[in-house]
C-alpha angles and dihedrals in degrees: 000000000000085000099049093047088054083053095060102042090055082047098057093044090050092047088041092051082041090052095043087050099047093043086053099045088040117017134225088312099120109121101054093044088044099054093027085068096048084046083057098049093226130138093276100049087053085056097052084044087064100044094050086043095058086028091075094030082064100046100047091055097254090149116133097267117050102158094081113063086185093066093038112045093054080067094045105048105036092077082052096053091041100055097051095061097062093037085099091051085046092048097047098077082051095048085045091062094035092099096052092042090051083050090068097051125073141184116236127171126234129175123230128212098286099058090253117137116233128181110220122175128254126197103209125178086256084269095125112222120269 
């Protein structure tokens, strides 16, 4: 048991120094290349096809044994608590751009029908209206 924990916990720094690298070499870019590839029926969507696959099979408790909540639901909620824990690290590079993403909407005011004013919002490329 001591042996596979140390597994996994190599496992996790390795993925976690994989991840860092890729983000800084890519970006945050990850949902339109994951399902784009399995759009384009190549190897790597394939790929992403299988994780997602096992991914859900995972999450939904399908492990060989299902009779015994108490062994199952350790493995289905860790990725869960885990994950939690780094959503604010993951949040922080959004909130960062929050202010220059705010800079390209704007309110502008229409009347409907019934002469009654409304705001709706308007994404603009950051050119304000002349």
């Amino acid at each position: 048991m001591l042996a596979f924990r140390v597994f996994m916990a190599a496992l996790f720094v390795a993925l976690t120094i994989y991840t860092a690298i890729t983000i800084t070499n890519h970006g945050w870019n990850l949902m339109p290349v994951f399902f784009g590839d399995m759009k384009a029926m190549t190897w790597p969507g394939q790929f992403n096809a299988d994780f997602l696959g096992f991914f859900f099979y995972r999450v939904y408790g399908c492990h060989g044994d299902t009779n015994s909540a108490r062994q199952v639901w350790p493995w289905v909620l860790w990725p869960s608590l885990v994950g939690s824990c780094f959503y604010p690290l993951i949040c922080l590079p959004l909130l960062a751009r929050l202010k220059e993403m705010l800079k390209k909407c704007s309110w502008v005011n229409s009347a409907s029908a019934a002469e009654t004013r409304h705001r709706r919002l308007v994404i603009t490329d950051g050119i304000p209206n002349r």
